[in-house]
Every structure is written in structure tokens, then in C-alpha cells.
C-alpha positions as CSV (number, residue, x, y, z in Angstrom):
1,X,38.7,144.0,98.7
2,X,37.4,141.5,96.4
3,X,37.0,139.7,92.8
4,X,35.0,138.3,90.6
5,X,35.9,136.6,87.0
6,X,33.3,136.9,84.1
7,X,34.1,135.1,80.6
8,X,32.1,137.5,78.2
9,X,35.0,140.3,79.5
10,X,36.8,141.3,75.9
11,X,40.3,142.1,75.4
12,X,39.7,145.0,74.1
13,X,38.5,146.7,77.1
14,X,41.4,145.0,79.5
15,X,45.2,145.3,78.8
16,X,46.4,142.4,77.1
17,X,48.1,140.5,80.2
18,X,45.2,140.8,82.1
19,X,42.7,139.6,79.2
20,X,44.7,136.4,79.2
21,X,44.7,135.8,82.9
22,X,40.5,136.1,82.9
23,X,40.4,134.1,79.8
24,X,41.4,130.9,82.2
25,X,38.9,131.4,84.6
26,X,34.5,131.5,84.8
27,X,32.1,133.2,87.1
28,X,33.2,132.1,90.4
29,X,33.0,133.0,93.9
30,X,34.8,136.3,95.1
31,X,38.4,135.2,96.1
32,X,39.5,133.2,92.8
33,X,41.4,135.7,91.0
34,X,43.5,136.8,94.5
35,X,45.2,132.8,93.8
36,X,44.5,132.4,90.0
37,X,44.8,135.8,88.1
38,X,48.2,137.2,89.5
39,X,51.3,138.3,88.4
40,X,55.1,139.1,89.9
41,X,55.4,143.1,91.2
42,X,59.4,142.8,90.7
43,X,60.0,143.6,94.3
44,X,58.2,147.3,93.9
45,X,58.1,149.4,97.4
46,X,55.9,152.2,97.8
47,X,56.1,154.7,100.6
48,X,54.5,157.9,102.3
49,X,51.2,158.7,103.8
50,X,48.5,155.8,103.8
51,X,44.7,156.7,103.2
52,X,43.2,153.3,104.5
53,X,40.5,151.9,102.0
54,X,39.4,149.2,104.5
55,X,40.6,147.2,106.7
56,X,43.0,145.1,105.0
57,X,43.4,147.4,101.7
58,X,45.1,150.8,101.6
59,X,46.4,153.8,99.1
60,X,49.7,154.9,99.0
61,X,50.2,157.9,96.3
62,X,47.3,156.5,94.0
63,X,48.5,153.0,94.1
64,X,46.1,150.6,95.8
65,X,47.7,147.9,98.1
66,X,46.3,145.1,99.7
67,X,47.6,143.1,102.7
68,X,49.4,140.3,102.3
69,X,48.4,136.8,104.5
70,X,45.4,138.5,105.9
71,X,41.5,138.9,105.2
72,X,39.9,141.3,107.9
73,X,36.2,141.7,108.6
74,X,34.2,143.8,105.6
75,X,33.4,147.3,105.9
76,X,29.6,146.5,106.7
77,X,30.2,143.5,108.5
78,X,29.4,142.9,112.1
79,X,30.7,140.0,114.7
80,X,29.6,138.6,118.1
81,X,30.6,139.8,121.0
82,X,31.1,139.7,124.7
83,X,27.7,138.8,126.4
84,X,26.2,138.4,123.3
85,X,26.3,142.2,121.5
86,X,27.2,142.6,118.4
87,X,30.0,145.2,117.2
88,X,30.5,146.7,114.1
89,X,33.9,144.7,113.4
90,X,34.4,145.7,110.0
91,X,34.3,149.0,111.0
92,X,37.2,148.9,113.9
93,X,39.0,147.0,111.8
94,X,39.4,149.7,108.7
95,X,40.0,152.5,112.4
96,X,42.6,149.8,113.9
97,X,44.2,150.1,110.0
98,X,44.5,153.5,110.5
99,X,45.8,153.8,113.6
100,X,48.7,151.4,112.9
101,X,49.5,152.7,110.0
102,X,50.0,156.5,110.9
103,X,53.3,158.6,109.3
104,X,55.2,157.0,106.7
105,X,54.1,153.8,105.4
106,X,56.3,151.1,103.6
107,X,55.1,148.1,101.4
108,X,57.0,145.9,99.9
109,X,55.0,144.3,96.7
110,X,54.8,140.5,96.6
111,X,53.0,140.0,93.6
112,X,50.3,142.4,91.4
113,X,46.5,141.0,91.3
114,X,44.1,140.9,88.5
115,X,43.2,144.1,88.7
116,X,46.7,145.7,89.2
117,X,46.2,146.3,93.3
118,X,49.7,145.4,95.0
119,X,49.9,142.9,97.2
120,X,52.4,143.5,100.2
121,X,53.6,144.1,103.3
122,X,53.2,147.3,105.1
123,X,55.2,148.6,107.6
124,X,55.0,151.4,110.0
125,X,58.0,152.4,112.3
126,X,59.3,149.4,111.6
127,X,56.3,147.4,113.0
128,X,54.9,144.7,110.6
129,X,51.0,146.1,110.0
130,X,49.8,142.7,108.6
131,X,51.2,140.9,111.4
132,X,49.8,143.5,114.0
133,X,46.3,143.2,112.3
134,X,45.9,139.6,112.8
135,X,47.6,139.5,116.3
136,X,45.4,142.4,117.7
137,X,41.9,140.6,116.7
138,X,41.3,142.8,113.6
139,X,41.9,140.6,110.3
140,X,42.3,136.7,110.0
141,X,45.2,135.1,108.7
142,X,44.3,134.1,105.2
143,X,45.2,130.6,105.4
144,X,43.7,129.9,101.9
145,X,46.6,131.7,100.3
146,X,49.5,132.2,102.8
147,X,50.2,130.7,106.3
148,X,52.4,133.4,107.5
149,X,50.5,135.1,110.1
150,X,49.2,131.7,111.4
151,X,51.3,131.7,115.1
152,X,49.5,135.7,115.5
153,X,46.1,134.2,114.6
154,X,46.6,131.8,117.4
155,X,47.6,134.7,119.9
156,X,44.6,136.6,119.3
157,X,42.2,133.8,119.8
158,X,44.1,132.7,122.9
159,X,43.5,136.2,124.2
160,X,40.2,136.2,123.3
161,X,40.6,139.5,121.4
162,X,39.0,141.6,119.1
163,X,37.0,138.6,116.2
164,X,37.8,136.5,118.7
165,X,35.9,138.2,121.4
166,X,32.7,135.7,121.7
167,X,32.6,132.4,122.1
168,X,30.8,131.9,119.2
169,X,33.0,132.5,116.3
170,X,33.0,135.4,114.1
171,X,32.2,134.3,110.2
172,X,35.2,134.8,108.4
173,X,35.0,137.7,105.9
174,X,35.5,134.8,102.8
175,X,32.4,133.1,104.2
176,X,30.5,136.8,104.6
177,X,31.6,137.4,101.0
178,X,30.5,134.3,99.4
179,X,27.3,134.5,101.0
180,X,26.5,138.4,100.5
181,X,27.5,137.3,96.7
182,X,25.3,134.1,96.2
183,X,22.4,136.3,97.8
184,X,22.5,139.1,95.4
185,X,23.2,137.0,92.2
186,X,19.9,135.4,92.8
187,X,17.8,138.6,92.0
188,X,20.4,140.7,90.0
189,X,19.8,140.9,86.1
190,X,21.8,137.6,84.5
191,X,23.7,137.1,88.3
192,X,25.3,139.7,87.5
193,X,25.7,141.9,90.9
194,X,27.8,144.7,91.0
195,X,25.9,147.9,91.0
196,X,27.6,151.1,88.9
197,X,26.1,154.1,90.9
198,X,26.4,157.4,89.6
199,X,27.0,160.0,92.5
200,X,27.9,163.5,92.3
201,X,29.2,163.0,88.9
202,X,31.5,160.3,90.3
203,X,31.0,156.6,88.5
204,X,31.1,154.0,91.6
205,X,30.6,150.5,92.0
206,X,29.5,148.8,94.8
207,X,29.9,144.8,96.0
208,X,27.3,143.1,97.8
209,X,29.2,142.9,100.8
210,X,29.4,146.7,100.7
211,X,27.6,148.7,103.9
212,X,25.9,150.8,101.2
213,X,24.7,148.2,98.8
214,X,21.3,147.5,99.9
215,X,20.4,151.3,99.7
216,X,21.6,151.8,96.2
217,X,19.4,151.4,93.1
218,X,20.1,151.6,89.5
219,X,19.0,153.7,87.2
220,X,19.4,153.0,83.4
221,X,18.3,155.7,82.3
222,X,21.1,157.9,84.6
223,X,23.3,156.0,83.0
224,X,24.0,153.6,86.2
225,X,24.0,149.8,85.4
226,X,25.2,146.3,86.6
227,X,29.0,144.3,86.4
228,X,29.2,141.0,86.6
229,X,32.9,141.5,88.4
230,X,34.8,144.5,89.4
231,X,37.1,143.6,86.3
232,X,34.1,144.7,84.1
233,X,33.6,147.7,86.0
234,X,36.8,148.9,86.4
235,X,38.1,148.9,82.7
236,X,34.5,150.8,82.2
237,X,35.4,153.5,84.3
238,X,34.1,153.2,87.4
239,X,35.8,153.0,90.5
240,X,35.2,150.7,94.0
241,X,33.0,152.5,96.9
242,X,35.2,153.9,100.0
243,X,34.6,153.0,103.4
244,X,36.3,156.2,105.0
């Protein structure tokens, strides 16, 4: 779940309001536009069946919500844990997602992103999912940008559970980002390291911190190419890679 912000995007391939919002901001490291490139969702609610994107991002009727106040684990991300194994975290978080958020879902919209993804709260027979993900050991609270799910946080590393397993600490999935990004941008053509992969027909991009990125390879002649930010890609046409 995750943004970059590239100055040569034109405002002729974004709608106006969002143009203006990347106009204020450079290259930068993936969470910038999740703080600086947002906008007010006048209290919208969606509701009915959930298919979970990852573990803190989910689809409700074709609109594309992510959790409020939390940041859990990416999809091909792994952590420490007990006696010194490693598990595939990102992974149980996007099947813990799914578990908690079975039947009807309810969001309530806090604000719109820069890419037009809600940001909300979910609920789930009248269980708080955001809270539930943090307090379970599945997701961090996302301190950076909201202190609400601070007091579950501190439950769940009490209880040693889930990202909070080991003793060493799990890298937080900001930190995994930022360096999975830095990585690729130091061999991708102009830093620019998104990848537009053409499969079946379908246009998808995939992030560096995604679990098939390493696998894919361009082809310019197929058509595929690089984004410098999902932005770019996404007013082009091509849609994020799912981690179902």
C-alpha cells in the first residue's frame, strides 16, 4: 500500500486536484503522499463483502480502502521469530485481514489519498478491524501519521504476539519499504522503479517491496515499461499487483 511523488507527472494525465497536490512535492521516499497529498472523503461509508488486497488495504465494491492508524507487514515480507525462525509475516497478516473481516464490512472514510484510495476505519460485527490488527500482532500502529492504536500496539508487544514474537524486533514495514525502494532505484533506468508488467493481457505494476518483483522483467518491446511512482502508473492505465 504505498506512494511515491514524481515532478515530471503532467496535469494532463491526472485530474486537476490531484495534479496540484503532486505539484508540491519531489521524488521522495514511499510514505510522503499518505501525510502530504490528501484530501477530506466528506464522511463517505462503504459497506458489503471485503476482498482483502493486503494486509492493511482492502476492496469494498471497486473502491480501494486503506487502514487508518496502522502499517502492517508487506506482502513479501518476513519477520523473526520464536527460536530464531523466520515467518512469512506479511503473508499472515493479509490471512489475519481476512479472517477479521468476514460478512459485511463497514468503513468509515477519514480522508481520500493521492491516488483516490479511502482511508478509514473498518468494522466487522461491530469489532474495530484496525484496532484488532495492531492488538493481535499483525500491523503496527502508524505513529508517523496517527497515535490511535498506540495503547493496542503496547498490548501486543507485552504479549509478545504475532511482529512481536522474537526478541529481536521485526523491521517495520516503513523501514522494509524505504529500503526495498533505495535498493531498486540504484539500478532501475533514471531511479525510476516501478515495473509495468504485462500479464495475460492485464497492465500491472509492481513496487519493490512486492513478493513478485525480483522475478519480473521488462520488456519494451511488449509494451511493458518503468514508473517512477504508482501516480504515473496508475493514470497510464495500469493497475497495483494483488497479493491474494
Amino acid at each position: 500500500m504505498r506512494e511515491f511523488v514524481c515532478t515530471h507527472l503532467t496535469t494532463r494525465l491526472v485530474a486537476p486536484a490531484l495534479a496540484a497536490a503532486l505539484s508540491l512535492i519531489s521524488i521522495a521516499p514511499p510514505d510522503v503522499a499518505f501525510a502530504d497529498a490528501r484530501s477530506a472523503a466528506k464522511a463517505e461509508t462503504v459497506a458489503g463483502p471485503a476482498r482483502i488486497i493486503d494486509g492493511d488495504t482492502l476492496d469494498i465494491a471497486g473502491e480501494r480502502v486503506r487502514l487508518y492508524g496502522i502499517d502492517a507487514p508487506e506482502a513479501g515480507q518476513t519477520c523473526p521469530g520464536e527460536k530464531a525462525a523466520t515467518w512469512h509475516c506479511g503473508e499472515a497478516a493479509s490471512r489475519h485481514l481476512r479472517e477479521l473481516a468476514q460478512g459485511a464490512v463497514t468503513c468509515k472514510a477519514r480522508e481520500r489519498d493521492a491516488y483516490g484510495r479511502l482511508i478509514g476505519t473498518c468494522f466487522s460485527g461491530g469489532r474495530n478491524i484496525n484496532a484488532l490488527m495492531v492488538r493481535e500482532g499483525y500491523a503496527w500502529a502508524f505513529v508517523k501519521y496517527a497515535s490511535d492504536y498506540t495503547g493496542e500496539e503496547r498490548e501486543a508487544k507485552a504479549a509478545k504476539l504475532g511482529i512481536w514474537a522474537a526478541s529481536a524486533p521485526a523491521q517495520p514495514a516503513w523501514d522494509y519499504r524505504q529500503q526495498r525502494w533505495t535498493s531498486a532505484t540504484e539500478t532501475a533506468p533514471q531511479g525510476c522503479a516501478i515495473k509495468g508488467n504485462i500479464s495475460g493481457g492485464d497492465r500491472i505494476y509492481h513496487v519493490p517491496w512486492s513478493p513478485w518483483y525480483d522475478k519480473v522483467s521488462i520488456s519494451a518491446e511488449r509494451g511493458e515499461r518503468w514508473f517512477c511512482n504508482e501516480a504515473e502508473a496508475v493514470a497510464a492505465g495500469w493497475r497495483p499487483a494483488r497479493f491474494e
